[in-house]
ROSE-890707 format. One record per residue (C-alpha): residue number from 1; residue in one letter; x, y, z. Coordinates in steps of 0.1 Angstrom, whole numbers. Last residue first. Layout:
# residues N
- NUM|A|X|Y|Z
...
//
This chain:
# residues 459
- 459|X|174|-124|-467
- 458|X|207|-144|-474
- 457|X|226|-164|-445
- 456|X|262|-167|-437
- 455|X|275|-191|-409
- 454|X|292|-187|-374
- 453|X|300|-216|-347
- 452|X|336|-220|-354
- 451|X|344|-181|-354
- 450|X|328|-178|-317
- 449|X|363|-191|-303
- 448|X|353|-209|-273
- 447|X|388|-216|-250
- 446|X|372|-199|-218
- 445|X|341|-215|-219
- 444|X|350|-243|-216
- 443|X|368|-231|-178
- 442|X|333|-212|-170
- 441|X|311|-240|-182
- 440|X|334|-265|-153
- 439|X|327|-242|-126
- 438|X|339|-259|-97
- 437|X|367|-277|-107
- 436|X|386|-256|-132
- 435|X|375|-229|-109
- 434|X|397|-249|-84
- 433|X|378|-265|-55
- 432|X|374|-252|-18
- 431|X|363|-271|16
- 430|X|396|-293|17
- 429|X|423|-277|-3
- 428|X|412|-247|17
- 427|X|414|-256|46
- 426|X|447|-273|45
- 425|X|461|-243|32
- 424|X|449|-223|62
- 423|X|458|-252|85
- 422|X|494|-251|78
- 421|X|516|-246|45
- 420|X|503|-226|15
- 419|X|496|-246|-16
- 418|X|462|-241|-17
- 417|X|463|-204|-11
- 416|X|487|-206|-43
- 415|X|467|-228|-66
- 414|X|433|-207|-58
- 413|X|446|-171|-72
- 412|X|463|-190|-99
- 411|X|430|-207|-105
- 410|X|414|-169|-106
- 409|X|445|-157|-127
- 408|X|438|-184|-151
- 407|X|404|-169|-160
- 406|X|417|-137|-168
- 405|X|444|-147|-186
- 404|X|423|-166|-210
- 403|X|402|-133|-211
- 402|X|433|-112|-220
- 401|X|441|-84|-206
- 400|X|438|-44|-219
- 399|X|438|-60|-254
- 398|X|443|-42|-293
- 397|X|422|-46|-316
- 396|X|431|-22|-340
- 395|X|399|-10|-356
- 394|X|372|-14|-320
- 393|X|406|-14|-299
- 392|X|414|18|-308
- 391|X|376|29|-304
- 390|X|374|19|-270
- 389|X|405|38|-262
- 388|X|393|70|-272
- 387|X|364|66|-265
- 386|X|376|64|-227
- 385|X|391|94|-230
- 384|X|362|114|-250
- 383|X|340|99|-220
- 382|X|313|73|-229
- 381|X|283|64|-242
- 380|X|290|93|-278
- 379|X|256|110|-282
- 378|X|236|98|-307
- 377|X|208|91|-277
- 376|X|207|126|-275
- 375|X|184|130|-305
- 374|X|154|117|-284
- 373|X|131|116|-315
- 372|X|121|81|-305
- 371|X|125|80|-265
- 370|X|92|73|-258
- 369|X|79|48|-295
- 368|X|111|28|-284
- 367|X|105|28|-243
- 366|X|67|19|-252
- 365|X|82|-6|-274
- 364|X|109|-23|-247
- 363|X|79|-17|-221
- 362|X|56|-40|-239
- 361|X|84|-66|-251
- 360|X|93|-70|-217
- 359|X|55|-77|-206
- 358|X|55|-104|-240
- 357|X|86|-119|-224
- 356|X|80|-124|-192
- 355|X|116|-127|-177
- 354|X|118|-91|-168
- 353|X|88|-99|-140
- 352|X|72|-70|-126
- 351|X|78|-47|-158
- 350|X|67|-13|-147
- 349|X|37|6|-167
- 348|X|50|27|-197
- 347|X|21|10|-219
- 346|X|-4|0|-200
- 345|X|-32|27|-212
- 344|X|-19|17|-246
- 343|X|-31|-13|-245
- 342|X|-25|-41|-268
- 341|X|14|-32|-269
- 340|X|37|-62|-280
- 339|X|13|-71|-310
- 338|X|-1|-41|-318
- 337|X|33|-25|-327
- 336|X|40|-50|-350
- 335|X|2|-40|-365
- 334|X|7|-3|-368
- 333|X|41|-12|-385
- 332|X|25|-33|-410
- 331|X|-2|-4|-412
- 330|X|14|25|-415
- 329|X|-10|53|-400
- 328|X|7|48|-364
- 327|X|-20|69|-344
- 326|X|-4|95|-322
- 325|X|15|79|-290
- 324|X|45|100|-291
- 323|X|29|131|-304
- 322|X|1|136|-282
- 321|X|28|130|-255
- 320|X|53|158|-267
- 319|X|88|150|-256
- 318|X|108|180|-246
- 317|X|120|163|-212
- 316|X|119|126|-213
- 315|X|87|111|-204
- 314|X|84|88|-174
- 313|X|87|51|-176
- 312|X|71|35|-149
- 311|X|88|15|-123
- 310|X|106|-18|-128
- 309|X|129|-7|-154
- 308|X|143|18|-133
- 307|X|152|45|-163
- 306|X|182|66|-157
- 305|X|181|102|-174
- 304|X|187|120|-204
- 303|X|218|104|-215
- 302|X|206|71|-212
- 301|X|213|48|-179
- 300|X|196|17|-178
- 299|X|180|2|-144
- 298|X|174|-32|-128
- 297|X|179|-36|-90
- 296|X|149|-31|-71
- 295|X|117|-39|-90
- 294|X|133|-63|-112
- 293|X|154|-83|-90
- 292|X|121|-83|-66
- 291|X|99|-97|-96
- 290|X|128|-123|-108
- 289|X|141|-131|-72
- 288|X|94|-138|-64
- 287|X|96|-160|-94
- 286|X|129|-179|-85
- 285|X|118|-188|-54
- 284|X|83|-205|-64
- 283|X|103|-221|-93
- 282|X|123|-235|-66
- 281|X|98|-242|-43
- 280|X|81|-261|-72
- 279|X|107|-287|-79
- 278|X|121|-273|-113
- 277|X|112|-287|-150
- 276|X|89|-255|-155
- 275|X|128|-231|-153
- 274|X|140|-249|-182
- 273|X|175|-267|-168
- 272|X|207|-243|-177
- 271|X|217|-242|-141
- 270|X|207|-281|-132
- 269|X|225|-291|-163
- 268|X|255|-265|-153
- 267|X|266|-287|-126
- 266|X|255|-321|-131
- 265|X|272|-335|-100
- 264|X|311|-354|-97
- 263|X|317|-376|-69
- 262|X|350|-368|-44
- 261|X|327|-377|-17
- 260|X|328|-348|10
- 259|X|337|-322|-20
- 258|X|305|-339|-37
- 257|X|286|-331|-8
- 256|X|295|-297|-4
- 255|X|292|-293|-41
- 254|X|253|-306|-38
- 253|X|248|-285|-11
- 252|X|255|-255|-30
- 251|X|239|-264|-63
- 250|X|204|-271|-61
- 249|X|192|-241|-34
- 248|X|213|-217|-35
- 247|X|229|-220|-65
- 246|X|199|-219|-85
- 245|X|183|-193|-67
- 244|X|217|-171|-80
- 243|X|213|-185|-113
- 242|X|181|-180|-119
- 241|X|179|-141|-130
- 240|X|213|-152|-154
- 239|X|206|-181|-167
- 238|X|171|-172|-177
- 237|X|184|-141|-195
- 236|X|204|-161|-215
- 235|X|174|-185|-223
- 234|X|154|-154|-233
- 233|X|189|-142|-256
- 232|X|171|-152|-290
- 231|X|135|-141|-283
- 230|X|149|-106|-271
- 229|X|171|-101|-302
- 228|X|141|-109|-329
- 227|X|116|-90|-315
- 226|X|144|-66|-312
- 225|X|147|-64|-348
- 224|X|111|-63|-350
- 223|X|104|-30|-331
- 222|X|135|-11|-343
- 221|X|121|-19|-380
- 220|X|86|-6|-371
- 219|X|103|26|-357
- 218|X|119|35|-387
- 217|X|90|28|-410
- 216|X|72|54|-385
- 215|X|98|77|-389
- 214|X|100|73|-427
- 213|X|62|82|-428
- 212|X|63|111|-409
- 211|X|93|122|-429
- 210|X|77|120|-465
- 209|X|110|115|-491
- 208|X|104|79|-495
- 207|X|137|59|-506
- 206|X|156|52|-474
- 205|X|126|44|-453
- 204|X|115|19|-477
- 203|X|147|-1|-471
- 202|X|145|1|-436
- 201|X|110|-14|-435
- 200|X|122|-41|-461
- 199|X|156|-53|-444
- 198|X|136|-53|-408
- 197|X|106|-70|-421
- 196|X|132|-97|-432
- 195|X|150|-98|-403
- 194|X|118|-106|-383
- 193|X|111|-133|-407
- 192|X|144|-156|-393
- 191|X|130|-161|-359
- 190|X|160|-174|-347
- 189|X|156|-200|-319
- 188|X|170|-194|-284
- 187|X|203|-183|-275
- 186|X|226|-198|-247
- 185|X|218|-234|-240
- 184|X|237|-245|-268
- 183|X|265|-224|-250
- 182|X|266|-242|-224
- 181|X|263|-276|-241
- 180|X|294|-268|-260
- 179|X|297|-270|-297
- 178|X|327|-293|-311
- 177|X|332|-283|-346
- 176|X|350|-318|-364
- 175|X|317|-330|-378
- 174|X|307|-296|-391
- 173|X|278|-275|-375
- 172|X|244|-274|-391
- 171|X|227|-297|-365
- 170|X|240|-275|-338
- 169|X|225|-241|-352
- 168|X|248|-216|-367
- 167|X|250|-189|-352
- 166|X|244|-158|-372
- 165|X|259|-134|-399
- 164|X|241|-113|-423
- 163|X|232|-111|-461
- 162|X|214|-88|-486
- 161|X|212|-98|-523
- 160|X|235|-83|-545
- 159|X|223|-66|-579
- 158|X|190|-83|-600
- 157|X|184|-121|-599
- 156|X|149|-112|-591
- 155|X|147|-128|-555
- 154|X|183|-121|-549
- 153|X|217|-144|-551
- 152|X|249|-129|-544
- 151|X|251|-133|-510
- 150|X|277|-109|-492
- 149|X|311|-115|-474
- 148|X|334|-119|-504
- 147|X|314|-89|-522
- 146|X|338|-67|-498
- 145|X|319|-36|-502
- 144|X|302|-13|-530
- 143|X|266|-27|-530
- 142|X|270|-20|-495
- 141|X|227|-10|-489
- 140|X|220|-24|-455
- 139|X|253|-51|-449
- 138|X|265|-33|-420
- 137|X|229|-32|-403
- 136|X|226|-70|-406
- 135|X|262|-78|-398
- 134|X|255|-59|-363
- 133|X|220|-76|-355
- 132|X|238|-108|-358
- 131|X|274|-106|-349
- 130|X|261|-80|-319
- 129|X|237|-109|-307
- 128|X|265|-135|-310
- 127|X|287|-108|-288
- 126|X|259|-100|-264
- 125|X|256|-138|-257
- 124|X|295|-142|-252
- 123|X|293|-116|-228
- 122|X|269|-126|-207
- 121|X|282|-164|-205
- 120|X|317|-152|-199
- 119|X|305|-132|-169
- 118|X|281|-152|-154
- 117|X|304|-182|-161
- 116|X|325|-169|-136
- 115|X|305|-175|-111
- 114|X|272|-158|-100
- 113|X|268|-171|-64
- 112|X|302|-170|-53
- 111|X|307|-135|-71
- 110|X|280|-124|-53
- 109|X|291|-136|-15
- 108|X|325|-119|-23
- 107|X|305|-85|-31
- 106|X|286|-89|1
- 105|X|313|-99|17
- 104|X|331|-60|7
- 103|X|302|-39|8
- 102|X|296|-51|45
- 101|X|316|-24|61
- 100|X|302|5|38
- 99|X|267|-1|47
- 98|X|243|-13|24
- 97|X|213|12|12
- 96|X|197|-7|-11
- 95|X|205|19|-39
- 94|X|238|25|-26
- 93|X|252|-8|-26
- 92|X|238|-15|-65
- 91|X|249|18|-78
- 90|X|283|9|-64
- 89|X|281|-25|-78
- 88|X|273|-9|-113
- 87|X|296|15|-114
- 86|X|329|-2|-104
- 85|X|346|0|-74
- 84|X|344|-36|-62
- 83|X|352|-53|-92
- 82|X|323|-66|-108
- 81|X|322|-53|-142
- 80|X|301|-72|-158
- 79|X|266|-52|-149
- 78|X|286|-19|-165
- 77|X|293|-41|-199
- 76|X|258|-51|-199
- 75|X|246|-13|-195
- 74|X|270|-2|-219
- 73|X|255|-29|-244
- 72|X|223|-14|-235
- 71|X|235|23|-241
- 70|X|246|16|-278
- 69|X|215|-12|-288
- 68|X|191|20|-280
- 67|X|208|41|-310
- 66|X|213|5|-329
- 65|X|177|3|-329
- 64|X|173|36|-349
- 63|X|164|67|-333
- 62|X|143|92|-348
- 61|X|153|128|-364
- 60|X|189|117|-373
- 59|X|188|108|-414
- 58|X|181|78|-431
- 57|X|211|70|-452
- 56|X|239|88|-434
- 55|X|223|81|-396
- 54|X|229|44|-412
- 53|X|268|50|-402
- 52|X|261|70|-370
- 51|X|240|43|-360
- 50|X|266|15|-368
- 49|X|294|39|-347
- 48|X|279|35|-318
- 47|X|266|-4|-325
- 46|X|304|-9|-324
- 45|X|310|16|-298
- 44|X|289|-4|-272
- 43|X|308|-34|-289
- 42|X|341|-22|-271
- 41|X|321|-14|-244
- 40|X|307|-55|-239
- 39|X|346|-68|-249
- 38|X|361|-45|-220
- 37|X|329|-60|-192
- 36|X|339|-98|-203
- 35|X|378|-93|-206
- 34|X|398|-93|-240
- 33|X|412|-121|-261
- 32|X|381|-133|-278
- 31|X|376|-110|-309
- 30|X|348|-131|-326
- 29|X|323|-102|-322
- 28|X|347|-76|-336
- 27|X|361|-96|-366
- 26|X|325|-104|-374
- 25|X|313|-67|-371
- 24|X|346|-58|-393
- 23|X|341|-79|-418
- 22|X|303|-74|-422
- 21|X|313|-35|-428
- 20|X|316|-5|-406
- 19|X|317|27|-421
- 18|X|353|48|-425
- 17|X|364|73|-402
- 16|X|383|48|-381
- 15|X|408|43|-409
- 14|X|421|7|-400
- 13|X|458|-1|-403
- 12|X|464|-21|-375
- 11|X|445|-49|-392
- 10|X|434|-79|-371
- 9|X|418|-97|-398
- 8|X|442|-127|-400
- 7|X|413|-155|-389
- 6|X|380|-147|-404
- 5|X|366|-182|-405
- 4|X|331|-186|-416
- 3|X|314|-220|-419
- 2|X|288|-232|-442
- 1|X|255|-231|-455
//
C-alpha cells in the first residue's frame, strides 16, 4: 500500500456537467486552502452532485446515503460557522431564549471554550470521511475512468476491481510522513467489511429490474456505509461534546497556572484522553453536557422540516407508515437492519446521549428507513447563488480565504493588542497567550496537508 499525492490537480478547466471521479473526490478532500465552515459546503455539493451521479444507475425513488451525507455536511458546515450572525449560533440564541445583550459574551465565552481546533478538527474529519465514503461512490461502476486511480486486481481476474481512498493508518505511513497526535486521535478503526457489503448491495441494485427489491438493497447499503462513517468519526465526536467540560474543568486552571509559571501542560492529551480514563466528576459532567447537548441544541435541517435529534422523529408529510416499516424481505439487509434497530416500537424515539453509539445508530436507521422515498432530499442544500459559488470552487477550486490565513489572523489579532502600550497591553501579555501558545493542535493543525496520510485500497 502506498501513498497518494495528487499535487497539480487544480484544473480550471473542469466541465461541471460531468460525474465525479476518485480524482476529483481526493482533489476535493485534500483542498486545504479554504476556511473550516467554506471547506464543509463545498463537500455538501460534493456528496450533491455524487447522488445525482449514482441517481443515473439506480434511479430516484429512494435515497441513497449520499442524499442524507448532502444535508449533514451542510449541517457541519452551519455548526462551523461561528461568527456571530451566522445560522447556527442564531438558531442556538433563539432556541434557548438568550437575550440580545448577552449574545455577544456568550459567543466570545464559546469560542474560548471550543478553540480553534474545534473548527479545524471538524473539518478535517468530514474531509477524511468525504475522501472515503466519496472515492467509494465515484469509483461504483467507472470501468471507463482514470485507470491510474483504480485497482486492477479482482477476485476472478476479470475487468477492474473496485477501489477507494482512506487514511492510512500510522503504522503504514512512510518514515519521512510525520502524523500528528491530534489527528491520530481523530478517526477510529475502519471496519473495512462494511465497504464491502456496500460495493455488493449497490451492485445488485443496479442489475435487478424488481423495484421493491432494489429499494431495499438500496437501503441496506445506506445502512452499512454509515455503519462504517459513524464508527470512524466516534472519537471526533468525543472531542467535540467533551471539549467544553474538558476545558472547564482540566484545562482552564491548568493554563492559569502554567501562565503563572511559564511551565508547559499536556494540552490536547487531556482533550483527546478516552472519556473512562477521566476522574469521575468529570465523566459525571460530561454525561449529563452530552444528554442536555442533545436534548437542546442538536438539530438537522432537510428540506421537509428540521429534525431535533433529541426528540422523536415525526413522519414527513406523504410518508405512508405501513409502508416505511413493512417487513424487509431481503435478508442481509433485514439482518443489518436488525442489528441497529431491535425494536421497532423504539425506533424514532430521541437519542438521549448522541455519543452512544448503538442509540445513534437506531435513530440514524429509523431516520434512513423514514425519510427513504423522500425525493426532496435531491434538492439542491443551498440557494441557486450560493450554488453557484460552491460549485465553482467544487471544479475550479478557487478560495474565499485561506485557512492558513485564517489562523494567522487570530495571532495577528493577539500580536497587536499585545503590543499596545499601557496597562491594556500589559494585561494582556500577562493573563493571555498567542493561539500559537495556547492551542498548540490548532497551530499543527494548520500546516496538515491530508495528501500525506492517504492510500488506495481494493474491495
Amino acid at each position: 500500500m502506498q501513498s497518494v499525492r495528487t499535487d497539480g490537480w487544480d484544473d480550471n478547466s473542469q466541465d461541471p456537467r460531468r460525474a465525479l471521479t476518485m480524482k476529483d473526490v481526493v482533489r476535493i478532500a485534500t483542498y486545504k486552502d479554504r476556511s473550516p465552515s467554506h471547506e464543509a459546503k463545498v463537500v455538501a455539493v460534493g456528496y450533491h452532485q455524487l447522488a445525482a451521479d449514482l441517481a443515473d444507475q439506480l434511479g430516484e425513488s429512494v435515497n441513497t446515503f449520499y442524499c442524507y451525507a448532502t444535508w449533514g455536511s451542510k449541517a457541519v458546515g452551519e455548526q462551523l460557522d461561528m461568527t456571530r450572525r451566522s445560522p447556527f449560533w442564531t438558531d442556538i440564541c433563539d432556541r434557548l431564549k438568550v437575550p440580545s445583550r448577552y449574545r455577544r459574551p456568550l459567543r466570545l465565552l464559546a469560542l474560548t471554550v471550543l478553540g480553534a481546533s474545534y473548527q479545524m478538527g471538524l473539518a478535517l474529519a468530514n474531509r477524511a470521511i468525504f475522501l472515503e465514503t466519496g472515492s467509494l461512490g465515484a469509483d461504483l461502476w467507472r470501468d471507463d475512468g482514470d485507470y491510474r486511480w483504480q485497482v486492477r486486481a479482482s477476485s476472478n481476474g476479470k475487468g477492474p476491481g473496485r477501489s477507494y481512498h482512506h487514511v492510512l493508518a500510522d503504522d503504514a505511513l512512510s518514515a519521512e510522513a510525520r502524523r500528528p497526535a491530534f489527528l491520530s486521535s481523530l478517526l477510529g478503526p475502519a471496519k473495512d467489511e462494511y465497504l464491502d457489503t456496500v460495493v455488493r448491495l449497490l451492485t445488485e441494485a443496479k442489475h435487478t429490474n424488481d423495484a421493491a427489491r432494489r429499494a431495499e438493497l438500496i437501503l441496506g447499503a445506506n445502512v452499512a456505509l454509515v455503519a462504517y462513517e459513524q464508527s470512524r468519526c466516534q472519537r471526533l465526536l468525543d472531542l467535540v461534546f467533551y471539549r467544553p467540560v474538558r476545558w472547564a474543568l482540566r484545562v482552564s486552571w491548568r493554563s492559569l497556572w502554567s501562565v503563572l509559571t511559564r511551565r508547559p501542560h499536556r494540552r490536547f492529551w487531556i482533550y483527546t484522553a478516552p472519556h473512562d480514563r477521566q476522574p469521575w466528576l468529570v465523566r459525571w459532567t460530561e454525561k449529563s453536557w452530552a444528554t442536555i447537548y442533545t436534548k437542546y441544541l442538536m438539530s438537522m435541517r432537510t428540506p421537509v422540516g428540521t429534525i431535533r435529534l433529541g426528540k422523536p422523529m415525526r413522519r414527513p408529510d406523504g410518508i405512508d407508515a405501513d409502508l416505511v416499516w413493512a417487513p424487509i424481505q431481503h435478508p442481509e439487509v433485514r439482518g443489518l437492519v436488525d442489528r441497529f434497530v431491535p425494536d421497532e416500537e423504539r425506533a424514532t424515539e430521541g437519542v438521549a446521549n448522541w455519543l452512544d453509539y448503538k442509540e445513534r445508530m437506531r435513530y440514524i436507521v429509523a431516520y434512513f428507513r423514514m425519510y427513504h422515498a423522500v425525493h426532496a432530499l435531491y434538492d439542491s442544500p443551498f440557494e441557486p447563488q450560493v450554488m453557484s459559488v460552491l460549485e465553482a470552487d467544487l471544479w475550479r477550486g478557487e478560495v474565499p480565504e485561506p485557512v492558513a490565513e485564517w489562523y494567522e489572523k487570530k495571532v495577528d489579532r493577539y500580536e497587536r493588542r499585545a503590543a499596545r502600550r499601557g496597562m491594556r497591553g500589559m494585561i494582556v501579555r500577562r493573563l493571555y497567550r498567542s493561539p500559537l501558545v495556547c492551542d498548540p493542535d490548532a497551530a499543527e493543525l494548520v500546516d496538515l496537508d491530508l495528501r500525506d496520510f492517504i492510500g488506495e485500497r481494493p474491495l
